[in-house]
C-alpha positions as CSV (number, residue, x, y, z in Angstrom):
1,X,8.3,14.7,-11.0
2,X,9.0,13.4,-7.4
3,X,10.5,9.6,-7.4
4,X,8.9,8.3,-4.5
5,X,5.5,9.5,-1.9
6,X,8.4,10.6,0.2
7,X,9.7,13.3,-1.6
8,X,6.5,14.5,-3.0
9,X,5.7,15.3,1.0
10,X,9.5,17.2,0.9
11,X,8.4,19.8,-2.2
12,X,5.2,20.9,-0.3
13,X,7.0,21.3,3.1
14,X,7.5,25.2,1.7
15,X,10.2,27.4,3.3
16,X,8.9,30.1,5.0
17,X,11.2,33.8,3.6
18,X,8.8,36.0,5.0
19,X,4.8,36.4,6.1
20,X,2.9,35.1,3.5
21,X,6.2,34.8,1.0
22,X,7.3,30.5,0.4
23,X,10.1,29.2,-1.6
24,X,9.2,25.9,-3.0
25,X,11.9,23.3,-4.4
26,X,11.3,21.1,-7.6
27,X,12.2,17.6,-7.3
28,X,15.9,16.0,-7.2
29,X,15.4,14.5,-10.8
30,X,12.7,16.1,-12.7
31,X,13.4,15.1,-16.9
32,X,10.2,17.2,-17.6
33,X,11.1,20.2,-19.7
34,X,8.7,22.3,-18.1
35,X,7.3,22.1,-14.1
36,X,4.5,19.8,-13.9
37,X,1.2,22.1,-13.1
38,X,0.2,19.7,-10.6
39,X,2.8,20.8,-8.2
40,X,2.6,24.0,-9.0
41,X,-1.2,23.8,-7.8
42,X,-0.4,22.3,-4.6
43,X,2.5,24.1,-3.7
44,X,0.5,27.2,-4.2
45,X,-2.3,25.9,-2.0
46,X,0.0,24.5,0.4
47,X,1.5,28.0,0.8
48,X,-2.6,29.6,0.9
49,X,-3.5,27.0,3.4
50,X,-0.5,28.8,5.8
51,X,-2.4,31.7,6.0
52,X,-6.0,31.1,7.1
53,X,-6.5,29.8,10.8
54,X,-6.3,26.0,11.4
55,X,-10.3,25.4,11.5
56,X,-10.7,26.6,8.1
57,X,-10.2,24.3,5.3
58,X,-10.3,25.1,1.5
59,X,-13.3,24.5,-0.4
60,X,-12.3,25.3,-3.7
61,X,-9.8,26.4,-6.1
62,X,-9.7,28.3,-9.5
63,X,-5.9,28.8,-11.1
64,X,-4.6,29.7,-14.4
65,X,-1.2,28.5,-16.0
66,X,0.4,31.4,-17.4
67,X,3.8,30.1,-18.3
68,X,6.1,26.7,-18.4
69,X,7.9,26.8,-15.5
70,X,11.3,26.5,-14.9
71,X,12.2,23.3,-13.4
72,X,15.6,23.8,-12.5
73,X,15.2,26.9,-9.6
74,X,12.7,27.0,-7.1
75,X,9.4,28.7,-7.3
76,X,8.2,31.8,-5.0
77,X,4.5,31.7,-3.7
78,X,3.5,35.1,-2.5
79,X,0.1,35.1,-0.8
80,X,-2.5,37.9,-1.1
81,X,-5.1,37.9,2.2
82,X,-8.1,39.5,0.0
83,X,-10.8,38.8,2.5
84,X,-11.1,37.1,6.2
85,X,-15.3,36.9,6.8
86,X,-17.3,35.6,9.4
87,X,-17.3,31.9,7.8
88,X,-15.4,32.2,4.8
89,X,-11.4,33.4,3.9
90,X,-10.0,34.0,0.3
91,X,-6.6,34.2,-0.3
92,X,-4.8,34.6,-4.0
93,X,-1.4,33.4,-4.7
94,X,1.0,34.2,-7.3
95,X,3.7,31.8,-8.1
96,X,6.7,33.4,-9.4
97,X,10.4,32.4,-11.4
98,X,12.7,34.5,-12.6
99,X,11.3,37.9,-12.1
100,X,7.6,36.5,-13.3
101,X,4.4,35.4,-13.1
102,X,3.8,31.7,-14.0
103,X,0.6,30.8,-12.1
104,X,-2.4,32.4,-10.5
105,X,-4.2,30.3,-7.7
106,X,-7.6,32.0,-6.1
107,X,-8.8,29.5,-3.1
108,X,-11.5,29.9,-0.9
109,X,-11.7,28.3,2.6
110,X,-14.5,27.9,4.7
111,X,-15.0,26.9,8.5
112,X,-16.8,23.5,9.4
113,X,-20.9,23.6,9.4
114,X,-23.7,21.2,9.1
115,X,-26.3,21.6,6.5
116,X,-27.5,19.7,3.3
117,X,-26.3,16.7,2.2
118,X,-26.4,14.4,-0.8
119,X,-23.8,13.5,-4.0
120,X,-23.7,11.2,-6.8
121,X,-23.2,7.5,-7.2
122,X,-20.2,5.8,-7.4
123,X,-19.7,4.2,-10.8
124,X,-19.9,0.4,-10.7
125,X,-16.4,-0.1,-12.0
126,X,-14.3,-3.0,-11.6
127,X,-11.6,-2.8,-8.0
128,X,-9.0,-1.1,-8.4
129,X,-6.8,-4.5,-7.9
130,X,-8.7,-6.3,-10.8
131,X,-7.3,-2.7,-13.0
132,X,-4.0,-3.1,-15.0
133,X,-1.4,-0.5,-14.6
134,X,-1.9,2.7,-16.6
135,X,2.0,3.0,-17.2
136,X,2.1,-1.1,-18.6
137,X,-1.6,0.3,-20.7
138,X,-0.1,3.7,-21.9
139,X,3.8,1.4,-22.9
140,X,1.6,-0.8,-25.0
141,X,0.2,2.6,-27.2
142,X,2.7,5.1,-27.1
143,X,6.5,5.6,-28.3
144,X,7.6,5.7,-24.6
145,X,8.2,2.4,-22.7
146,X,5.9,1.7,-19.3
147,X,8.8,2.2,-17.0
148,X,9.6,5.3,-18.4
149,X,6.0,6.6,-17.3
150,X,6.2,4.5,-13.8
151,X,9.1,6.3,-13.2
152,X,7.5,9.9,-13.8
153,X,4.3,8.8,-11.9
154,X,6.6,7.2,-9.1
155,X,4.7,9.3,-6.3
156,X,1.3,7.9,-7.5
157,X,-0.4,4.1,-8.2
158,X,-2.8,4.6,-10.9
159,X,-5.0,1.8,-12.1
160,X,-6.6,2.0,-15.1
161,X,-10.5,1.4,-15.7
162,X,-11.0,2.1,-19.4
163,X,-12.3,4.6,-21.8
164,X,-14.3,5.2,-25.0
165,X,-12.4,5.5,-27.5
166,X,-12.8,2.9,-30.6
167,X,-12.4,-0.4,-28.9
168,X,-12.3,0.6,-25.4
169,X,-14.1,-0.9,-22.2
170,X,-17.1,1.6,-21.4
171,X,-19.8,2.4,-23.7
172,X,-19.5,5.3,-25.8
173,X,-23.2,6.5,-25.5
174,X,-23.9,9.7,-24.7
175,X,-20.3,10.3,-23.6
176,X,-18.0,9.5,-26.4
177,X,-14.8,10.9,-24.6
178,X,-15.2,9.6,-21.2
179,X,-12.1,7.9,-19.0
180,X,-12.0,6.4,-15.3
181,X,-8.6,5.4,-13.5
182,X,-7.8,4.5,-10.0
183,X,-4.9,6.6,-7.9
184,X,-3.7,7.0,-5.0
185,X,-0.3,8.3,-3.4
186,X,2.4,5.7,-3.5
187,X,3.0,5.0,0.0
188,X,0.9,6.4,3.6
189,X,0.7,9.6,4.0
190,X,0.9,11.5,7.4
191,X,-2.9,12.1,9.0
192,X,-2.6,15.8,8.1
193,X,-5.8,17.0,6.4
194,X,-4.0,20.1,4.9
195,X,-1.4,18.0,3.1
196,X,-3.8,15.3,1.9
197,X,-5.8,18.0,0.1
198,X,-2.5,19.2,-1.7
199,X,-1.1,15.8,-2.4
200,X,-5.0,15.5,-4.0
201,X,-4.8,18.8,-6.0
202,X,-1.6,17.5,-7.4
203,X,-3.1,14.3,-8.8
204,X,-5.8,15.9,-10.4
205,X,-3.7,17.7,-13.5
206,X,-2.4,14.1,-13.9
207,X,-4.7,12.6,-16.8
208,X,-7.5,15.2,-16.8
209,X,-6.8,16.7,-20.0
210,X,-6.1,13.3,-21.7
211,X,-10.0,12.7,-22.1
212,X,-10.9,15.4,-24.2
213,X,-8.9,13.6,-27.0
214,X,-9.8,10.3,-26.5
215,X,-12.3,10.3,-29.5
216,X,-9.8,11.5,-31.9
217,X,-7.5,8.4,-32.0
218,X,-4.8,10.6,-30.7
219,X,-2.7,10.6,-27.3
220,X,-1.3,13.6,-25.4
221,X,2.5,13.7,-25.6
222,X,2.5,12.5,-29.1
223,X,3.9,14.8,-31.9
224,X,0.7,14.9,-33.6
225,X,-0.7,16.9,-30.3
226,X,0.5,20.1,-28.8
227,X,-0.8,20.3,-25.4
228,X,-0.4,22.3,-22.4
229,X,-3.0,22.8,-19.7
230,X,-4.6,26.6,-19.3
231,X,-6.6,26.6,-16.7
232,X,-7.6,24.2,-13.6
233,X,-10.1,24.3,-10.9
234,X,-11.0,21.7,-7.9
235,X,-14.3,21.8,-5.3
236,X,-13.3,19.8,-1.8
237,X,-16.5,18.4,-1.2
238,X,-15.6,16.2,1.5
239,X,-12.4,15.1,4.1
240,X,-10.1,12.9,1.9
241,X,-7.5,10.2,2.8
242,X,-5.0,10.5,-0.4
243,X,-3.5,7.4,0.3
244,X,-6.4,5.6,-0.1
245,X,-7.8,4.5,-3.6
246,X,-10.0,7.2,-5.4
247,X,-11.5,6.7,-9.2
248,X,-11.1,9.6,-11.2
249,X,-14.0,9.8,-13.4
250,X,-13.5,11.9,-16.0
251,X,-15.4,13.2,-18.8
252,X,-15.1,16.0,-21.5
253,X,-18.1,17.4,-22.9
254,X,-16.4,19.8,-25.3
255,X,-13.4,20.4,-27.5
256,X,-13.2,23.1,-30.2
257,X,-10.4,26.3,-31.4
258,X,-7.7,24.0,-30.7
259,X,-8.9,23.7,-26.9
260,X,-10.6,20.8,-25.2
261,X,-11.9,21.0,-21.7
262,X,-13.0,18.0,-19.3
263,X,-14.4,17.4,-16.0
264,X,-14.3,14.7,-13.0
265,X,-15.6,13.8,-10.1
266,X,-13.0,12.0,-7.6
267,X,-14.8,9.1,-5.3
268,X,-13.5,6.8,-2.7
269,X,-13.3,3.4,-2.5
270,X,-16.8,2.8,-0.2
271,X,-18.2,5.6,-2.7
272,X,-18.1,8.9,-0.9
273,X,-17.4,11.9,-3.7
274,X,-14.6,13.9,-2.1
275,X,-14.1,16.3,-5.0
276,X,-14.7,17.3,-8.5
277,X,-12.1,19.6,-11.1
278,X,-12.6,21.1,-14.2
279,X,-10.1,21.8,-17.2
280,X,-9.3,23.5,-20.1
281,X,-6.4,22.8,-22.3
282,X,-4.9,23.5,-25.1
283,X,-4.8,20.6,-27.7
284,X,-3.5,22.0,-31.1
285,X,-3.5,19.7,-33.8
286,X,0.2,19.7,-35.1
């Protein structure tokens, strides 16, 4: 994964090869064994957002994971242009290595309006500064040391809030696998709506799928679990500032047939929602 905010910005600046075809590197240093879906997501809408006119923005996002990428070549992104409307455009994107498909992105982008408006609360959760560090939290219970996750999160600061499993901080009632974190990028961000909204979607495969095994006194990444996200969607409710502190509050109301699936909503500091995402993943008992 990228080692700083800086380089995260350089792997969605895609090359252009040819209208609606983007080549998009992997970082310098990656020691994951397969690409991070994250990037995959925002690459794929970075190269989605080059195709619709500049006063559209995307709305929404529905992708499937069909195989580990590669990281050691780049990635191609060719873009489909399904359908330019009056109000709303939807373009599909394939990501490609080696001769094949490893992700599908559909996004759907939709000029400015007024209308309706209301969302849900904020949480009352503690600030993000009075939150420990998820990479010291995660070195305390897992086999891997905290700078060996700050170093694969090096792009992000995520705070963490609590969860309830057995002897965690929030009250298991009614939502028995339930999580909140802060995050935000690691460093300011240019004011370039587009590129917050990727630097967003990538954040959002972070720690999603963790909460749907959070009652089962297991963590993902252990031997015990093989996991591997399957599917991953995101609604852009609002503008969003990703270098600003958002809690990720995330919940997972089901897991069953070796699968577990979660949802979030994504707040900002002063409480505006900006987004939600939904998951489904695979978490096969091993």
């Amino acid at each position: 994964m990228p080692t700083s905010v800086e380089e995260l910005v350089s792997i969605l600046d895609l090359e252009r090869i040819e209208v609606d075809l983007f080549r998009g590197i992997q970082p310098s240093a990656s020691t994951l064994q397969r690409v991070f879906g994250g990037q995959v997501a925002a690459q794929a809408l970075r190269a989605a957002c080059h195709s619709v006119p500049d006063e559209r923005f995307v709305h929404s996002l529905h992708s499937y994971f069909l195989r580990g990428g590669d990281t050691s070549v780049p990635i191609v992104y060719d873009v489909e242009r399904i359908r330019d409307g009056g109000s709303f455009s939807t373009r599909r994107v394939t990501a490609r290595q080696h001769g094949r498909s490893i992700f599908y992105l559909t996004a759907s982008f939709h000029r400015e309006e007024d209308g309706f408006d209301h969302q849900d609360e904020l949480p009352d959760v503690p600030a993000p500064e009075d939150c420990p560090d998820l990479a010291g939290v995660l070195g305390t219970v897992s086999s891997r040391a905290a700078d060996a996750w700050r170093r694969e999160w090096s792009a992000l600061e995520v705070r963490y809030v609590g969860d309830s499993r057995p002897g965690g901080s929030l009250e298991p009632a009614g939502h028995p696998a339930r999580s909140r974190l802060w995050f935000r990028a690691h460093g300011e961000l240019p004011d370039d709506r587009v590129l917050n909204t990727c630097v967003l979607t990538y954040a959002s495969d972070l720690t999603l799928l963790s909460s749907a095994v959070i009652p089962h006194g297991v963590l993902l990444g252990s031997p015990s679990v093989q996991a591997a996200s399957l599917d991953h969607a995101v609604w852009f409710h609002r503008p969003v500032r990703a270098d600003q502190w958002m809690l990720y509050d995330q919940v997972s109301p089901s897991a069953s047939g070796a699968r577990g699936f979660a949802t979030a909503g994504i707040f900002t500091r002063d409480g505006t929602l900006v987004a939600s995402a939904a998951q489904e993943g695979l978490i096969r008992p091993v």
